[in-house]
N, C-alpha and C positions, 0 to 999 in steps of 0.2 A: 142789729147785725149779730151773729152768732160769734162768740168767745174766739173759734178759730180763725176769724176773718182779723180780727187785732193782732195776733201773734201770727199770720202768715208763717214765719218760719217753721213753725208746729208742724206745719202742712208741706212744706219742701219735700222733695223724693228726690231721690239718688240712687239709682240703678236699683228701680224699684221700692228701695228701702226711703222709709221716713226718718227725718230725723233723730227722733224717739226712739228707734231701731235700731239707728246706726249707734247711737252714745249706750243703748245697753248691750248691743254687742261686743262695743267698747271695753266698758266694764268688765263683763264677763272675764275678757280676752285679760283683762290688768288681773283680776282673781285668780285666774286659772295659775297667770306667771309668777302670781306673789307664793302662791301656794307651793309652785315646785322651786321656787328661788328663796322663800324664805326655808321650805322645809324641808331642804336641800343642801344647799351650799349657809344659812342662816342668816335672820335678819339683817345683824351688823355688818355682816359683808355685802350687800347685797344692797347696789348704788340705785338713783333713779332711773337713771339712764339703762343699765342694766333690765330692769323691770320695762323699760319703753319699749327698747328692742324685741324683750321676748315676746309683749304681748301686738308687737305690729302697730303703737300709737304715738302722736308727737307727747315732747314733755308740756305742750300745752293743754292737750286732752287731757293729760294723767292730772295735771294740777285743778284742773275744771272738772275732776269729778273727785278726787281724793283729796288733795291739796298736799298730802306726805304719806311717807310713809308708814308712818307712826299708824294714819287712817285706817291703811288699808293690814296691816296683820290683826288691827282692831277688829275689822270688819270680818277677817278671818276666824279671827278668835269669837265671835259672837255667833260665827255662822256653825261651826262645828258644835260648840257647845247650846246653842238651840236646840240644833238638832240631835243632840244627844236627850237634853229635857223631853223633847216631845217624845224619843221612843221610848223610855221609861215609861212615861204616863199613860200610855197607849199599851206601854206590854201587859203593867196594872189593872189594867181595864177589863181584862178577858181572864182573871186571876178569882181563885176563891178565896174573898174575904179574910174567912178565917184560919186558912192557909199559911202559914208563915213561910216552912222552907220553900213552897212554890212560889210565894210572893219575889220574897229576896232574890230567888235564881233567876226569876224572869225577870225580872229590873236590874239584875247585875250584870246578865248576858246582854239585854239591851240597850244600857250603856256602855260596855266595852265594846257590843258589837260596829256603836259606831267610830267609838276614840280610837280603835285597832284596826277598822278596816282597810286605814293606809297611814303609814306610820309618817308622812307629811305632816295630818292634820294634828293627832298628837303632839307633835315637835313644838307646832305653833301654837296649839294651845296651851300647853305645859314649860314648855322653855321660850321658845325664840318672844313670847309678848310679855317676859319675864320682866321686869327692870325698865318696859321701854319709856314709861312716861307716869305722869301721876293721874293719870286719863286712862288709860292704860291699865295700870293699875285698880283703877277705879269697875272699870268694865270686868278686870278676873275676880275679885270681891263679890260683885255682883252675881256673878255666874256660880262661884262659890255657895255664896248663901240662898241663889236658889235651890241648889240640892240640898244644903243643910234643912231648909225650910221642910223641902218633899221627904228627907229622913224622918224630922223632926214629928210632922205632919203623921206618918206612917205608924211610928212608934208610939205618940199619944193614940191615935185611934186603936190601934191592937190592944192599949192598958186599958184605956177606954171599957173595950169590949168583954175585957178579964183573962185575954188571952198573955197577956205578958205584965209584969209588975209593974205597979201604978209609983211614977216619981217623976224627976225632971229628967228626960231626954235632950234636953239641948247641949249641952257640952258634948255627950255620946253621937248626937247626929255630926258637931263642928269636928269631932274625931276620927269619925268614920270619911266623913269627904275627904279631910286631909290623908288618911291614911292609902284612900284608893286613888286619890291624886298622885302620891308616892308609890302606888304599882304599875302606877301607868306609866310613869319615868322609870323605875326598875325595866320595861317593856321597853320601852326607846332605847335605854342605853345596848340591849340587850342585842348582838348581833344575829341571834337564832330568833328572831323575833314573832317570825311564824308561829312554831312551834311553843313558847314561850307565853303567845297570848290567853291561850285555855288555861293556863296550869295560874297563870296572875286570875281571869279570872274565877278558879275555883276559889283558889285562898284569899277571894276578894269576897266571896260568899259564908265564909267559915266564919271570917272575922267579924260579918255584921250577925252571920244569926248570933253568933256567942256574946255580940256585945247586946242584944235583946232579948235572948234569952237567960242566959248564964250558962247556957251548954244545957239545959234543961231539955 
């Protein structure tokens, strides 16, 4: 007998939809609400119940797919900051090697283009998953040292090549994340935030060439 015939529920339909369909548009529906309820009104305020209502689910669904909410800004916080790694790596891609300032601007604009393009995702990734847990915590480290890694990465290959001075880059790449991580909160806080976000990302681009090059 075929795997679906044991799990029969697999195969339930409901108003056309399957199962499987209905619990990810479920989902969806809980991200969407965590997203304007956490990067909104923020985390800490922001009940279970509060998050059922908006996304239209019982607090049984939310706990059968999340189980907290700790889960779910996690799940946020991983989902923004992915997708910020992958567009850097991809602006790189179509970049001339031995290119520096082209390098830096198009991997600079690529990642603010996504932490900027709604100041929601920012909020959650930079503040509201701040503090929340040691799990938590553990997932923004992560996310962290992967750009250290992609600086780090960057800077040895340009010494590498003879384009820029041959030493240790790691402490300069752990400096530069932290420092664009603090222009992206500079950006949050920032009420003209519009307007606001070209001008962080320029002087997000000054700071890295100068710390690769020496202003050379």
């Amino acid at each position: 007998m075929p795997d679906a015939a044991a799990n029969p529920s697999d195969r339930r339909v409901y108003g056309a939809k399957t199962a499987e369909v209905r619990r990810s548009e479920r989902r969806e529906r809980m991200l969407k609400a965590a997203l304007e309820l956490f990067g909104t009104g923020g985390y800490r305020s922001t009940t279970i119940e509060a998050l059922c209502a908006a996304a239209g689910v019982s607090t049984r669904n939310f706990y059968e797919e999340f189980g907290s909410r700790e889960a779910l800004v996690i799940a946020l916080h991983d989902e923004v900051n992915g997708a910020a790694l992958t567009a850097v790596v991809a602006a790189l891609e179509g970049v001339d090697p031995s290119d520096i300032a082209a390098r830096v601007d198009a991997a600079t604009r690529a990642y603010f283009d996504v932490m900027t393009t709604d100041r929601r995702w920012a909020q959650i990734a930079l503040v509201e998953s701040v503090g929340v847990s040691v799990e938590a915590e553990g997932h923004r480290r992560a996310a962290i040292d992967r750009f250290v890694a992609l600086i780090e990465l960057e800077a040895n290959r340009l010494a590498h090549d003879g384009l820029i001075e041959q030493r240790d880059y790691h402490l300069t790449a752990v400096a530069l994340a932290g420092a664009i991580n603090g222009l992206i909160n500079t950006w949050t806080a920032n009420a003209d935030w519009s307007a606001a976000a070209p001008r962080i990302a320029d002087e997000a681009i000054r700071l890295i060439l100068l710390a690769l090059t020496g202003g050379t």
